[in-house]
Steps between C-alpha positions, in 0.01 A plus 500: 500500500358535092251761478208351276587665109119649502284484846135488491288834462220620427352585148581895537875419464482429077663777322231735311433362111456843272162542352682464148648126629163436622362588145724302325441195719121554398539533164750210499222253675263621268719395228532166617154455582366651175779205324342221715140573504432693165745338260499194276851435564515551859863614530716746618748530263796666663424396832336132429869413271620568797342308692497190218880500569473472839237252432686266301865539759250321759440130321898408464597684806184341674550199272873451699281393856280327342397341144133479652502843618653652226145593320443720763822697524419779228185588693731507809742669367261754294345591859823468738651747341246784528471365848864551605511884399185566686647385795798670456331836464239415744789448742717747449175712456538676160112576377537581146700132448216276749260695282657423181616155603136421589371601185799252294316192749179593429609502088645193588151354687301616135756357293510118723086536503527553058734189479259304731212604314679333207541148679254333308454701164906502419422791294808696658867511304723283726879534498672265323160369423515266859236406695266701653571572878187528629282198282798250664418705876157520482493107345720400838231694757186389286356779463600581144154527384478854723737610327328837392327538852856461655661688240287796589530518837896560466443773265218641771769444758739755251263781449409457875872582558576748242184712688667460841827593362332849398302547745832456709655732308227784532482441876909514528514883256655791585232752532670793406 
């Protein structure tokens, strides 16, 4: 008979985070939310090239399914793939990596809410100088003229996370 690779249990079974991992994760959200919210250029620079890679993998890969769908594949692929390590770690139950990996999402959330914010303005460099993901989404739902109302409510969503992932990581210290 397989034995299930992690069985369900209760919150008390997460390995301790250290205080100083804890710290770092604040200071790390902090970071990103100081780049998002009190920046003109709105950017992470290490961790938002990153994620422009990733970004930019999603349209051909996405772009493969689907020609129609293919405008939506970097956002896809920009959020899958914060999304797959948090479930890894939140499955195999490793605290500092959920933690961390929540933090890369909620980056991730900020950065998708920026380029939204953009849909109608166009004020943002675009790679290779394209079109603009989110004017051609936001045209196809009709609702591109909320685009700055919609824009910041993804980049709530992000600091919303980026809080829970430090509060989670306070709760889930060692207390030595």
């Amino acid at each position: 008979m397989n034995q299930p690779i992690h069985q369900e249990t209760d919150d008390n079974d997460w390995p301790p985070i250290s205080t100083g991992v804890a710290i770092a994760l604040t200071l790390f959200a902090a970071w990103i939310a100081w780049q998002h919210f009190l920046t003109a250029d709105a950017w992470v620079f290490i961790v938002d090239n990153a994620n422009l890679a990733l970004h930019e993998a999603g349209h051909p890969i996405v772009g493969l399914l689907s020609s129609r769908l293919m405008v939506y594949g970097g956002t896809i692929f920009q959020l899958l793939f914060p999304m797959v390590f948090a479930h890894y770690f939140l499955r195999e139950r490793q605290s500092s990596g959920w933690a961390a990996s929540l933090l890369w999402l909620a980056d991730n959330l900020m950065n998708v809410g920026r380029y939204m914010k953009d849909a109608r303005a166009g004020e943002l460099p675009l790679v290779g100088g394209g079109d603009h993901d989110w004017t051609e989404i936001f045209s196809r739902w009709g609702v591109l003229a909320h685009d700055i109302r919609i824009g910041n409510g993804m980049k709530i969503l992000g600091l919303a996370l980026a809080v829970y992932a430090v509060w989670w990581a306070w709760q889930h210290r060692n207390h030595d």
